[in-house]
C-alpha positions in Angstrom: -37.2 -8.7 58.7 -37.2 -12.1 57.2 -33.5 -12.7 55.7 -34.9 -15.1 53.3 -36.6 -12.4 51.1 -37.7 -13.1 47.5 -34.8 -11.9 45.2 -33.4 -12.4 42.0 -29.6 -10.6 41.5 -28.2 -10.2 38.1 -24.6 -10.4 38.0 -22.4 -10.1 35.2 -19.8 -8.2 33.3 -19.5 -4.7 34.1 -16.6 -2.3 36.1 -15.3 -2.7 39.3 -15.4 0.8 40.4 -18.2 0.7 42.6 -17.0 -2.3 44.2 -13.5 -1.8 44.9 -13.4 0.1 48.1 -15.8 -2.7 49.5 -13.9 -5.3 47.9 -10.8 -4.4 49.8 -12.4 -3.5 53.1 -12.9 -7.9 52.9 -9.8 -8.7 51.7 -9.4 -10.3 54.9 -12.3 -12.5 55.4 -11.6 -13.5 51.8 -8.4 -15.2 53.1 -10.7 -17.8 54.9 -12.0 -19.4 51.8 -9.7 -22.4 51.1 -8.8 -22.0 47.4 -5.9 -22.5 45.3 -5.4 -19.5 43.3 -3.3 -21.4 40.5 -6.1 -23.7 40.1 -8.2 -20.7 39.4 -5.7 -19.1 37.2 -5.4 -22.7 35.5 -9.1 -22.8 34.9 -9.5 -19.4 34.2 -7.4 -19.8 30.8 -9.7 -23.0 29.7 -13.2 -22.6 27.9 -16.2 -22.8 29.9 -17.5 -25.6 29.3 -14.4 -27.7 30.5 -14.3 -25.5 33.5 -17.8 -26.7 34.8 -17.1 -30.1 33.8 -17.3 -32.2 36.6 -19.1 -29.8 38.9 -22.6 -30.1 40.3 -23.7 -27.9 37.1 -26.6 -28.7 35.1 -27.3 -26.9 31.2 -30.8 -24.7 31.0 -31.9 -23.5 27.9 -35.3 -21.5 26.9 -37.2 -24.7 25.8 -36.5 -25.7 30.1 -35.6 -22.4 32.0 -38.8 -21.4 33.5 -40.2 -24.9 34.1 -37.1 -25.6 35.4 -36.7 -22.5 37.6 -40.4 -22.5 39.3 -39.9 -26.3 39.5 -37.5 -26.0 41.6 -37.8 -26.8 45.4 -34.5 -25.6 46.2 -32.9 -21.6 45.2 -31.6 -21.7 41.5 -28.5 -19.6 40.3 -28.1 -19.7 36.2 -25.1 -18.6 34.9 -25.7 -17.0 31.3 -22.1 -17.3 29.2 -19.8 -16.8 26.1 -18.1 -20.0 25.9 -14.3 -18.2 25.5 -14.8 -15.1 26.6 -12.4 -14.2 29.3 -15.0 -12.6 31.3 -17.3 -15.8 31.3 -14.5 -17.8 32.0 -13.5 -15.8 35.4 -17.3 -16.0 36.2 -17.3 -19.9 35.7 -14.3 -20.2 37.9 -16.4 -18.9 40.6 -19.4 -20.4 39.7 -18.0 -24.1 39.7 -15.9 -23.5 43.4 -20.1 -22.0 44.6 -21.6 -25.2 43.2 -19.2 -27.5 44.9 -19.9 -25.7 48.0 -23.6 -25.7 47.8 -24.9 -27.9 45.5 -26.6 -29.8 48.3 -29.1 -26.4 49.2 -28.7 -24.6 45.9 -29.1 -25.9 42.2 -26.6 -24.6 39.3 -27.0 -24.3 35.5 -25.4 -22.8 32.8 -27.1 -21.3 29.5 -24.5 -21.2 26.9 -25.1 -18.2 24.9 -22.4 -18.8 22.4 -19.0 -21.2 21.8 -16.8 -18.2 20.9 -16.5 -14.7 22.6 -19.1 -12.1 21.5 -22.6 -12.5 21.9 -24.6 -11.4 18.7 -26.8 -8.1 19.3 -29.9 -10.1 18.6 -29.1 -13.0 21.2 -28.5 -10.1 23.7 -32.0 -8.4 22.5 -33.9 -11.5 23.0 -31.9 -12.4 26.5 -32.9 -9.0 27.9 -36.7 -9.7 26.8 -36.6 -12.6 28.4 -34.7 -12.4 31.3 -33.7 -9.0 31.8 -29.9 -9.9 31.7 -28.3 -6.9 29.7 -24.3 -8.2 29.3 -23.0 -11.9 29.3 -22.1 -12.8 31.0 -24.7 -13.0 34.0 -25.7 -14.5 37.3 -29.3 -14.8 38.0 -29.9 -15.7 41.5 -33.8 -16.7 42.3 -34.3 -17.6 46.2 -37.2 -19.0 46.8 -39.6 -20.7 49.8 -40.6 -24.0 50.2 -40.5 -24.9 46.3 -42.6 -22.0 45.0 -41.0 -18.9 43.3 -42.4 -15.7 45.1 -40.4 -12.9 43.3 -41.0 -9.4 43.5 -42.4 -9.2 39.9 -44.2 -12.4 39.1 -43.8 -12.1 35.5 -40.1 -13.1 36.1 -38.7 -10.7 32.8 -36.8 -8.5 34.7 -34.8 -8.6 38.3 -35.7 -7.1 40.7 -32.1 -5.6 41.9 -29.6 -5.8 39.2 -26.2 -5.6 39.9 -23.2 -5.5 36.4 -19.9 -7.5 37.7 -17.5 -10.2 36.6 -14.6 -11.5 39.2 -11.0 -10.4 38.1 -8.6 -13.0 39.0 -6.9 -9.7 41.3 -10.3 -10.1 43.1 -11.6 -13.3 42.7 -10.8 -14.2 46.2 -12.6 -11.3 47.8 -15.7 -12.2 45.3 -15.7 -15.6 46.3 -16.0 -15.1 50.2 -18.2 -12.5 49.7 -20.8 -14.5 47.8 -20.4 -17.4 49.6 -21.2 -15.0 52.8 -24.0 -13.2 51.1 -25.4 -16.9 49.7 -25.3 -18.3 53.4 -26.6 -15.2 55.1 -29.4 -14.4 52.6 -29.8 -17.4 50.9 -30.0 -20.7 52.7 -30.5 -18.6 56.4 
């Protein structure tokens, strides 16, 4: 089977129930990932926006996302955001130490949904019809091959696995070394 299937993976706020027992089972390959947890508890307290500051992330917005996405020749991951909400925030953290990593073989952006915590029921409404992203914040991974998007529904409105989850800072390690496993296994193979 060809590792470098066509996928798009929603993540985004949610529980950790389902997770946990997985989680912990890779505590110990998460202790391989060089990272200063007070930097990430540092970060974690700051807005957003100054938490991707001076990382390899760019800004999308509707008037650019799917030009932008399709256009791209290398895998996109867009980040979807409350500018101070805690959740977001944890999610950034992560985000920005993923696009320092791989920045060379995978392109970041953020949409900022809003500068405060909540995200207005309509926004959300509209976001869903769009994108299919159901909470912010949210992850959208989009692999793709040789510059063209193949997805699983070519319409692109929907993922095609979805999967609810923010990092706590109790788990961000064992997030972060498991995304960065699951990006260079499934991802840039």
């Amino acid at each position: 089977m060809n590792t470098r299937r066509k996928l798009v993976i929603a993540l985004g706020a949610g529980a950790l129930a389902g997770a946990s027992g997985f989680m912990m089972s890779t505590c110990t390959a998460a202790q391989a990932a060089d990272v200063d947890m007070a930097d990430v508890r540092r970060l974690a307290r700051e807005p957003v926006e100054t938490i991707f500051a001076g990382a390899p992330i760019g800004r999308i917005s509707d008037a650019d996302y799917w030009k932008t996405v399709r256009g791209s020749a290398k895998p996109v991951v867009v980040i979807f955001y409350a500018n101070q909400g805690q959740q977001s925030r944890h999610l950034a953290t992560l985000a920005r130490y993923l696009a320092l990593e791989f920045s060379p073989a995978v392109v970041f952006y953020g949409y900022p949904m809003t500068g405060g915590t909540n995200v207005e029921h309509n926004a959300l409404a509209a976001l869903q019809k769009r994108y299919g992203v159901k909470k912010v914040p949210a992850t959208l991974f989009y692999d793709n091959d040789r510059g063209k998007m193949e997805l699983e529904r070519t319409d692109y409105s929907v993922p095609a696995l979805v999967e609810y989850r923010t990092p706590s800072l109790f788990f961000w390690n064992t997030y972060h070394q498991t995304t960065r496993d699951y990006i260079r296994k499934n991802i840039l193979d």
